[in-house]
N, C-alpha and C positions, 0 to 999 in steps of 0.2 A: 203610976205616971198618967193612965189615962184622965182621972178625975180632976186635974190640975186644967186639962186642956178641957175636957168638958163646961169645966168653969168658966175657961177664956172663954171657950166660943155662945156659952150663955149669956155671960157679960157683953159681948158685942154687940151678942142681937139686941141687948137692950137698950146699945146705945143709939138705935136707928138711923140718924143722920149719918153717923160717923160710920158703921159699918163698913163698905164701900172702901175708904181710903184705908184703912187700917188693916182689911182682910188683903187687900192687893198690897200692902206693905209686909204683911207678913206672907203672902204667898212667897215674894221673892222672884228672884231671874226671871222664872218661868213667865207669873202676870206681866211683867212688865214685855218681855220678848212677844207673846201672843199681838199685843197690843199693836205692833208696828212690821207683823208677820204679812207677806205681798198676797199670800195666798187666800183663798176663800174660807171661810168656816168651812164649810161644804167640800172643798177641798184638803184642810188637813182632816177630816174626819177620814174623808176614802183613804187619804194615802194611810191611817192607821189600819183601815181596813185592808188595804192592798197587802202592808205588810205581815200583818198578823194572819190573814188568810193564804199568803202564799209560804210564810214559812211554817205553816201544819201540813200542807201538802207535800213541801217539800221533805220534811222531816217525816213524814208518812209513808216515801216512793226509796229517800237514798237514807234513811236513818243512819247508818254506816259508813257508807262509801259515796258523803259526799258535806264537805263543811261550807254551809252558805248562809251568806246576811242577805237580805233584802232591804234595801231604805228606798222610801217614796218620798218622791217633792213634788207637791203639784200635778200627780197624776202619773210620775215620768217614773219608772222604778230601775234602780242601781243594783247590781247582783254582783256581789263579793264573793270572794273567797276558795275551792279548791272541789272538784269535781273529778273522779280517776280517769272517767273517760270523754271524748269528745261528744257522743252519742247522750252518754247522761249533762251534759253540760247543753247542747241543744232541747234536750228533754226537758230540764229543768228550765230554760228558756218559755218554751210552750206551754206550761204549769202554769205562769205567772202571764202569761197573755195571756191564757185562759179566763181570767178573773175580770172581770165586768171593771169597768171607768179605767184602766191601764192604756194611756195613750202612747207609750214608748217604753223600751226596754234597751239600757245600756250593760250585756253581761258581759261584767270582769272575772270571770271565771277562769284558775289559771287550769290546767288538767295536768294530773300528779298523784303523786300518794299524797290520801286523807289521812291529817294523822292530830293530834291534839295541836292548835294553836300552838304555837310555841311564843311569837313574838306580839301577845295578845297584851301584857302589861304595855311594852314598848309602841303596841300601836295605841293603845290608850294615853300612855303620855302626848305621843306627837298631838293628837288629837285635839287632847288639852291646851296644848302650848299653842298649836294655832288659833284655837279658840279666843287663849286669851289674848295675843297678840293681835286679832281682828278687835276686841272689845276697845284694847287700846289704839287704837287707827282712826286717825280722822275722816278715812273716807268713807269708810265701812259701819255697816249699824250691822251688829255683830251676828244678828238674829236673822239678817238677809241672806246668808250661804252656811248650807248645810255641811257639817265636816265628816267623812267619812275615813278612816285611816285603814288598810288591810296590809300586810307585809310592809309596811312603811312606804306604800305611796298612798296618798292622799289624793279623795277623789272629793270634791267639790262641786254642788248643788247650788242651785237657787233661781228667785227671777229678779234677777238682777240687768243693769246699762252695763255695757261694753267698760267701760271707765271702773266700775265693780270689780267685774270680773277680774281685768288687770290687775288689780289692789289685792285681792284677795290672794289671785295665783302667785302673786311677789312674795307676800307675805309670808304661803305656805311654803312656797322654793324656796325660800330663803329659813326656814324654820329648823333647826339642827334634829337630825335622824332622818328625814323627807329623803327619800329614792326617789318619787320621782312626783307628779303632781298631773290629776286626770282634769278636766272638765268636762260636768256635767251640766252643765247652766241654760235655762229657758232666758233666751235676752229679750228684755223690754223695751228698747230704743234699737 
């Protein structure tokens, strides 16, 4: 399978004008989302950094007893998921302030027994389905708010106008499984 694709992408370079449309045609979602993303280059690289640096530490301190996402938008970082104690839930707060460019920290952390996801398919679907129902939305450019789903409430990112955010939060409230629907939003107007 690989020698097929090394063909395609030798044949593109050769096409040199055409390169360009054809490789962002076949990138798919992705190319096309980047392209109309509010945030910085500069910016989604930290928030990769943010996350991927704070969940090594994290997973380094509570490996066991403690199940947590980190997602960044723009600097601002979101913390899902399930901590046993309050002490470690603060803990794991000050890990991720720790970490250089993190301007804000919103922890959703509920304090409980850690124990396997259970409702991790179901919070993938939701996910999806608000997803797609933002794609289809007039108001909304679907790549402007980030969806995050944990025990079926849906916590919602982005830098988005007042008039967005409404859009978005309807959308997800209104979305079948959704408990309950968070804002996490940097507003631009």
């Amino acid at each position: 399978m690989r020698y097929p694709i090394l063909i395609l992408v030798a044949a593109l370079l050769s096409l040199q004008g055409c390169v360009a449309p054809v490789v962002a045609a076949g990138a798919g979602v992705g190319a096309i989302m980047t392209t109309t993303d509010r945030r910085s280059t500069g910016a989604m690289v930290e928030d990769d950094t943010i996350e991927s640096k704070a969940q090594k530490r994290i997973e380094e301190k509570y490996k066991d007893t403690a199940h947590v996402s980190v997602t960044s938008y723009n600097r601002f970082a979101l913390v899902t998921g399930t901590a046993a104690t309050e002490e470690a839930k603060m803990d794991i707060e000050r890990i991720i302030g720790s970490i250089p460019n993190v301007k804000g920290i919103a922890n959703e952390l509920d304090i409980g027994n850690v124990s396997a996801n259970s409702s991790n398919s179901s919070d993938s679907r939701i996910t999806g389905s608000v997803k797609m129902r933002f794609v289809k939305s007039p108001v909304l450019k679907a790549d402007q708010v980030k969806v995050v789903t944990e025990n079926s409430v849906v916590y919602l990112m982005g830098l988005v106008t007042r008039a967005e955010a409404d859009a978005a939060s309807d959308i997800a409230s209104t979305t079948r499984g959704v408990q309950k629907v968070v804002r996490v939003f940097e507003y631009i107007d």
